[in-house]
C-alpha positions as CSV (number, residue, x, y, z in Angstrom):
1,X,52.9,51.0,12.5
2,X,54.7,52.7,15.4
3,X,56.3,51.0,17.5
4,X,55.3,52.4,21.6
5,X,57.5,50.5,24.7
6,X,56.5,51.7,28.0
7,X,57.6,53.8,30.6
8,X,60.6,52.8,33.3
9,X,63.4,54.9,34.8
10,X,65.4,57.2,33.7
11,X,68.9,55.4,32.0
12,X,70.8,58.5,32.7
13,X,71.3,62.0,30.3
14,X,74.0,64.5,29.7
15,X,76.2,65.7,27.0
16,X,79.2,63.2,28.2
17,X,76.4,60.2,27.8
18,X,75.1,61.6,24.6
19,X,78.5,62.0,23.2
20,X,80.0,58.6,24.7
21,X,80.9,55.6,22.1
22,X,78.4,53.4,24.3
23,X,75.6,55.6,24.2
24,X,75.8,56.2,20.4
25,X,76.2,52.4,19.4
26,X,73.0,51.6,21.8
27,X,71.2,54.1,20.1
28,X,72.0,53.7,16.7
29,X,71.2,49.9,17.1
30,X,67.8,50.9,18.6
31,X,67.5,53.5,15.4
32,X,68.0,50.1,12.8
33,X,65.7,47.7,14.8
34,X,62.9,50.2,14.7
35,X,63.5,51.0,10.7
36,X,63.4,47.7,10.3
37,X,60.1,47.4,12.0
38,X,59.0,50.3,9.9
39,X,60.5,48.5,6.7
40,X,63.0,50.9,6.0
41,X,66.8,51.2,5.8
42,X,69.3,53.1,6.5
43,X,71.7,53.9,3.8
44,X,75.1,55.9,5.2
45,X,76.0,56.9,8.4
46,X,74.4,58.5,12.0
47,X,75.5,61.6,12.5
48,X,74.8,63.6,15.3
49,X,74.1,67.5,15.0
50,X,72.4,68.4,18.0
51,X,74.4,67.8,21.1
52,X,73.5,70.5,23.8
53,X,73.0,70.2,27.9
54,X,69.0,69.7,27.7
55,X,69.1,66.7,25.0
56,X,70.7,65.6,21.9
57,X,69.5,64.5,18.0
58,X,71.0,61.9,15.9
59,X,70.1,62.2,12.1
60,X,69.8,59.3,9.9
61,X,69.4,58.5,5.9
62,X,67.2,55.5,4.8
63,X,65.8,54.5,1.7
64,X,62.8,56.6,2.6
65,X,64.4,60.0,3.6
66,X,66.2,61.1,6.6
67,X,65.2,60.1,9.9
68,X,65.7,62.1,13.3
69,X,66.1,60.5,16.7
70,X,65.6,62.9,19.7
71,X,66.3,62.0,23.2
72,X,65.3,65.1,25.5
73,X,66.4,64.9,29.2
74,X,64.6,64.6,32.1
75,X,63.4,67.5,32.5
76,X,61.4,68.1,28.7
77,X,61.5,63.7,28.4
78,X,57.3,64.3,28.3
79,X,57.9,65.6,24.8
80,X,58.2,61.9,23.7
81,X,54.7,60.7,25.8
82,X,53.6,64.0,24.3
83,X,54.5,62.9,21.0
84,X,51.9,59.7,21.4
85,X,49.1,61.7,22.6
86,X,49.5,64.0,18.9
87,X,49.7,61.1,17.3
88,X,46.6,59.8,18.3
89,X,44.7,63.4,18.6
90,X,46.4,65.6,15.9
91,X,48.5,63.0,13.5
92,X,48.3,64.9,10.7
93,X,49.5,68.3,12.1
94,X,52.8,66.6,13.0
95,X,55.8,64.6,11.6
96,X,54.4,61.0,13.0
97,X,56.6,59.2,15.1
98,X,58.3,56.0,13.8
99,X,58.9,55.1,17.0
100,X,58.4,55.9,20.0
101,X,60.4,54.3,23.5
102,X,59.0,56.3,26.8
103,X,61.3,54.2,29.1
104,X,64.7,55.2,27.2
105,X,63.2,58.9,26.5
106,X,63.6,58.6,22.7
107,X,61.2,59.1,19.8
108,X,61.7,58.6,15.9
109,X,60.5,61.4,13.7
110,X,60.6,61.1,9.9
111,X,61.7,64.5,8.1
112,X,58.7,66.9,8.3
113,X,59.6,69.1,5.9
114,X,61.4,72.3,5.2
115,X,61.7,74.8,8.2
116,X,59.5,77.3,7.4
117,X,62.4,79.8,8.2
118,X,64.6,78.1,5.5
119,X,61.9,78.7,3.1
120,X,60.9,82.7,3.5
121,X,62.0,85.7,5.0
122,X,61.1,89.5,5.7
123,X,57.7,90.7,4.5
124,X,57.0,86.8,3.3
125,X,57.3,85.5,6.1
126,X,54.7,87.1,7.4
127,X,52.5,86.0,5.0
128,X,53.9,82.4,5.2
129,X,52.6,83.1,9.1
130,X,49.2,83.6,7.5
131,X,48.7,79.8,6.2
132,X,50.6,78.6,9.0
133,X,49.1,79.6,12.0
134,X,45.5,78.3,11.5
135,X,46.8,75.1,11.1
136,X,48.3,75.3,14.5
137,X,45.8,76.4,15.9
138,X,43.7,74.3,14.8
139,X,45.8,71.6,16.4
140,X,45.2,73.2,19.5
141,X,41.5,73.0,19.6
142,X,42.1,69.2,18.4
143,X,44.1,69.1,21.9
144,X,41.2,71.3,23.8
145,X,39.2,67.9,24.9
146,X,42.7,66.2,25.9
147,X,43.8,68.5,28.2
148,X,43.8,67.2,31.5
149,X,45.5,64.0,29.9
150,X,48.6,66.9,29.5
151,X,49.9,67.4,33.2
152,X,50.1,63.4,33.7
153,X,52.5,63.4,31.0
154,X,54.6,65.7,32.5
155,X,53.3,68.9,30.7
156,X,53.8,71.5,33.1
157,X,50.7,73.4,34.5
158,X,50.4,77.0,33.1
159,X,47.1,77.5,33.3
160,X,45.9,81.2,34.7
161,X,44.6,79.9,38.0
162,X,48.3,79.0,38.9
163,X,50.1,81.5,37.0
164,X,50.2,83.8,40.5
165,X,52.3,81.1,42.1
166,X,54.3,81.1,38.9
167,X,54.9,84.3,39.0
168,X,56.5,84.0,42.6
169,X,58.5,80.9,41.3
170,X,60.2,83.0,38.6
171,X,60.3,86.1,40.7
172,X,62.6,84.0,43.2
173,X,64.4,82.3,40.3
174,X,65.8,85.3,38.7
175,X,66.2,87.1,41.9
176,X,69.0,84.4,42.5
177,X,70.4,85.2,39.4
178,X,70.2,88.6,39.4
179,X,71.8,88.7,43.2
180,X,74.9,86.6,42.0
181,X,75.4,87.9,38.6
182,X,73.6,91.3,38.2
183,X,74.3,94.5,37.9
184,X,71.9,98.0,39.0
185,X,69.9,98.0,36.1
186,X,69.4,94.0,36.4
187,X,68.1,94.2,40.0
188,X,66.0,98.1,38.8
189,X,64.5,95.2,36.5
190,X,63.8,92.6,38.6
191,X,62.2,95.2,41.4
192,X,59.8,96.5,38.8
193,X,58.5,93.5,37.8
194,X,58.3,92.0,41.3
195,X,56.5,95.5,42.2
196,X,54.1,94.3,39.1
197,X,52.4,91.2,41.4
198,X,48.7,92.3,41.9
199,X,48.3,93.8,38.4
200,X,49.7,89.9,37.2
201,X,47.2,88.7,39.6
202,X,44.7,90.9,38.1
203,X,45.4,89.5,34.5
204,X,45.2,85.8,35.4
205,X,42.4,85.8,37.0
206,X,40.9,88.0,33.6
207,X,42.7,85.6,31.8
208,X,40.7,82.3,33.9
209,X,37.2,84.2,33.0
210,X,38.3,84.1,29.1
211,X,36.0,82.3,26.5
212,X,38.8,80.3,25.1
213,X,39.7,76.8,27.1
214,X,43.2,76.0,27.5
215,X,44.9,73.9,25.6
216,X,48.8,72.8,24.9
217,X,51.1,76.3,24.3
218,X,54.2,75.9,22.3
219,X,55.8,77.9,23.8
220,X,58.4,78.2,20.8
221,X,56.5,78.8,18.0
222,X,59.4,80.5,15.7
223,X,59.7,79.9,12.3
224,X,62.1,77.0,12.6
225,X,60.0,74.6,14.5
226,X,56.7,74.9,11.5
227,X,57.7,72.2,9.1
228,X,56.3,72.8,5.8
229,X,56.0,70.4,2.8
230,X,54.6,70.8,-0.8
231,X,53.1,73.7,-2.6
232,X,49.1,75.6,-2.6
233,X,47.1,74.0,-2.7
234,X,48.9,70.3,-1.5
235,X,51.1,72.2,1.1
236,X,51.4,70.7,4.4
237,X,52.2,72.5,7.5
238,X,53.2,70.2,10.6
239,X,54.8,71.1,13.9
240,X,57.5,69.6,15.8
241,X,60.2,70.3,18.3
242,X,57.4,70.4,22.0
243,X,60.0,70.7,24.6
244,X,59.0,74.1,25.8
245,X,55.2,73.3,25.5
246,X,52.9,73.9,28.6
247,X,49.4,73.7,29.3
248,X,47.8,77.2,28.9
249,X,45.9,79.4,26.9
250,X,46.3,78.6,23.9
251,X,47.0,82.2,22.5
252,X,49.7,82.2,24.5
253,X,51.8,80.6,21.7
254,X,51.3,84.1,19.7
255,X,53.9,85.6,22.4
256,X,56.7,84.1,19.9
257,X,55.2,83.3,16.8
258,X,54.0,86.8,16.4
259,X,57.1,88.4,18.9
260,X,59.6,87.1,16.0
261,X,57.8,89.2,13.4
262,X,58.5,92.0,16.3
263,X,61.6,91.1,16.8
264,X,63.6,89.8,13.9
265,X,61.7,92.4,11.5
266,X,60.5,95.3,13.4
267,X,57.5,95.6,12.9
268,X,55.2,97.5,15.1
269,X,52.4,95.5,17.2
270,X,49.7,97.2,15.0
271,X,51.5,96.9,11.8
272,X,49.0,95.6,9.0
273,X,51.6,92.0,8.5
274,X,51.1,91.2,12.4
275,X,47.6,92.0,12.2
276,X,46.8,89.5,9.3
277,X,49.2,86.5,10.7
278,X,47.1,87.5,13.9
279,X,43.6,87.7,12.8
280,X,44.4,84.4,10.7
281,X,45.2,82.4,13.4
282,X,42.0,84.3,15.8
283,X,39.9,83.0,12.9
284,X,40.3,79.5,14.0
285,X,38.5,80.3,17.3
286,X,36.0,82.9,15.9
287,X,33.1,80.5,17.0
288,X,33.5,80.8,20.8
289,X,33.5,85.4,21.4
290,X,33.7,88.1,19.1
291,X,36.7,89.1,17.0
292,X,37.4,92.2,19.4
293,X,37.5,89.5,22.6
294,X,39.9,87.3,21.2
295,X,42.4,90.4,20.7
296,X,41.9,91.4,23.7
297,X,42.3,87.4,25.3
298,X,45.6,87.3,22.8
299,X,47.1,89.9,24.4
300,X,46.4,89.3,27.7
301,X,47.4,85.6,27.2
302,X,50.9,86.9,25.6
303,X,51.3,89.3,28.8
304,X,50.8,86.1,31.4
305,X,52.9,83.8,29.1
306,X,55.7,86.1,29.1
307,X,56.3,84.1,33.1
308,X,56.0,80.7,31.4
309,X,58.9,81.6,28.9
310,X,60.7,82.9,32.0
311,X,60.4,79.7,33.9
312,X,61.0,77.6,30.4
313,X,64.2,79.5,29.8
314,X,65.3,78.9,33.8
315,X,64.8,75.0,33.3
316,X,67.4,75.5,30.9
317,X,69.4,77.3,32.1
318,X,69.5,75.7,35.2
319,X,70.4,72.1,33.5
320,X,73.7,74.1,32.7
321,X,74.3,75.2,36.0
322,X,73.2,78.7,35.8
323,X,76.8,79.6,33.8
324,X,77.3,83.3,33.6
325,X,79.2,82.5,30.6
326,X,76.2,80.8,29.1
327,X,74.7,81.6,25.5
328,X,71.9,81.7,27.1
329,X,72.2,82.8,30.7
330,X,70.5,86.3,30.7
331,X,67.0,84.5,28.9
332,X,65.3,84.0,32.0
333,X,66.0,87.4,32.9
334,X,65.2,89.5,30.0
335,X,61.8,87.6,29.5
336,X,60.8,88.5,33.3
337,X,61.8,92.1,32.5
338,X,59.8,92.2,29.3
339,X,56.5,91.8,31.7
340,X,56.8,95.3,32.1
341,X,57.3,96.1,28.6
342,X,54.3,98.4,27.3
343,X,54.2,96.2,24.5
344,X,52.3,92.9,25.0
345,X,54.6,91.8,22.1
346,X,57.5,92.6,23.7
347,X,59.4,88.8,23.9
348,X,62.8,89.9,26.0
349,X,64.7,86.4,24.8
C-alpha cells in the first residue's frame, strides 16, 4: 500500500542541503521506515547519483530491487502530488510510487525498467518509438477527464488560450538573457521571433479550435525517461521523470519524442521512421478527427510547444542563477529561436 502524508511547507532545497550529512541521514531514515511499510529491505548502501540545482535522487537496493527516492525543488515539487494523481488515473503506465510525502517533496519509485535509450539505438529506436508511444498516449487520454485537477497541483497552465501571454513571458525572459550575455546573431534571433507574435497568436488560437482536449504534456519525452520492462508480447512500457510536464495539448509531447529522432539521427521530418513512430502514436486518438487533422493538430501543437520548452528550460536555468557558464544556459534561448525554424520538428535544446 502507498504510503501518502500531506501537504505543509517547504523544509528548504538546494544542492548544499541535498548534499549535507543531515539531510542525507533524514532521508535515508524516511527511505527505511517506508520499505518497511512496504515490507521490503534494504540490503547495501544509499547512494546518491543525481545531485543537480533543480533536485536530487538517492538510489537504494532492497531485497526487492532498487529503489529511487526523488526530491524535486520547489519549483517542479508538483511532480510528487502529480505522481498520486497517476497513481490513481494511469497506475499501470508508470513505476508506482512506494511512497509518497507531499509535505517534505519526496516520492519513492521502484525501478521501472530499462531506459528505453539503454536498450536500442539508430534505426531501432525508431521502431522501439512505435510500441512506445501509444502507450503514452494512451495515458494521456486516461489524464483527459482529470485535467483541471492538474493546475491545482501546481502543473503549469500551457493550454493554447494562454500560450499568447506565454509567449510574451519567454519573449521578456530571453530578451534578459540575450541583452546581458548575447551576441548579434543572439539578439537577430530574439528580434525574429519576437517579430513572429501575431502569426503565434494565430496558431493558438487554431490550436484552441482543435478536436483533441488537452491533457498533461511531458514535455521531455526522450528516450531515457520511457522505462521498458520484459519482452513481446509481456513488455511493459511505463513513464517516469514529470518535472517538465504542463498542461497542453497533448501532441505537444511529440515536439521531443519525435525532435530526438530529428536530432540525434537525422532524419528528415517526412522520413518514413518518423512517420510510423508518428502515425502510431496519432492512432490512439484516431476516434475524435481524421488522420489528415491530427497531422496537421501535431504539428501545430509542436510549433506552440516549442514556448513551453522555452519557459521549462528558463525555470532551470533560472534556479542556477542564469550562469553564462552553465551546461545549460543557452536552452532557453535556442528553443525560442527554433519557433522560427521552418521545421515544426525543429527542437533548438
Amino acid at each position: 500500500m502507498t504510503h501518502v502524508e500531506r501537504p505543509g511547507t517547504d523544509p528548504g532545497h538546494g544542492t548544499a542541503l541535498w548534499s549535507s550529512a543531515a539531510w542525507r541521514q533524514g532521508a535515508v531514515s524516511w527511505l527505511d521506515e517506508r520499505l518497511a511499510e512496504a515490507g521490503t529491505e534494504r540490503t547495501g548502501e544509499v547512494t546518491q547519483p543525481h545531485l543537480r540545482p533543480w533536485g536530487t535522487v538517492l538510489r537504494a537496493p532492497t531485497t526487492r530491487g532498487p529503489v529511487w527516492l526523488k526530491a524535486p525543488g520547489p519549483d517542479t515539487a508538483f511532480e510528487v502530488g502529480l505522481y498520486r494523481l497517476l497513481l490513481r488515473v494511469a497506475p499501470e503506465r508508470i513505476p508506482p510510487p512506494i511512497a509518497v510525502d507531499v509535505e517534505r517533496g519526496w516520492v519513492l519509485l521502484p525501478d521501472g525498467g530499462t531506459p528505453l535509450g539503454d536498450r536500442v539505438d539508430g534505426a531501432a529506436l525508431a521502431d522501439a518509438l512505435v510500441t512506445a508511444l501509444p502507450e503514452y498516449g494512451r495515458l494521456q487520454r486516461d489524464l483527459m477527464p482529470y485535467v483541471e485537477d492538474l493546475p491545482p497541483i501546481g502543473v503549469t497552465d500551457m493550454r493554447a488560450a494562454v500560450m499568447p501571454r506565454r509567449f510574451d513571458e519567454a519573449a521578456h525572459a530571453v530578451g534578459k538573457y540575450v541583452e546581458r550575455y548575447g551576441d548579434t546573431s543572439d539578439r537577430e534571433a530574439h528580434r525574429r521571433v519576437t517579430a513572429m507574435r501575431a502569426t503565434f497568436v494565430s496558431w493558438s488560437e487554431r490550436l484552441a479550435a482543435a478536436s483533441v482536449p488537452p491533457s498533461l504534456d511531458h514535455n521531455d519525452l526522450h528516450p531515457w525517461n520511457i522505462l521498458v520492462t520484459g519482452t513481446a508480447p509481456t513488455r511493459r512500457v511505463r513513464f517516469h521523470d514529470w518535472g517538465d510536464s504542463v498542461v497542453a495539448h497533448p501532441f505537444a509531447s511529440m515536439l521531443v519524442a519525435l525532435g530526438f529522432l530529428h536530432l540525434q539521427l537525422g532524419l528528415a521530418p517526412d522520413d518514413p521512421a518518423i512517420l510510423r513512430a508518428r502515425d502510431a502514436y496519432l492512432g490512439v486518438f484516431g476516434d475524435l478527427a481524421p488522420h489528415a487533422e491530427l497531422v496537421e493538430e501535431l504539428e501545430l501543437a509542436c510549433r506552440v510547444g516549442k514556448i513551453a520548452r522555452t519557459l521549462v528550460w528558463e525555470r532551470s536555468i533560472r534556479v542556477q542563477g542564469h550562469a553564462r557558464a552553465s551546461e545549460f544556459a543557452r536552452a532557453p534561448l535556442d528553443s525560442f529561436a527554433s519557433l522560427a525554424a521552418d521545421s515544426w520538428l525543429a527542437l533548438g535544446a
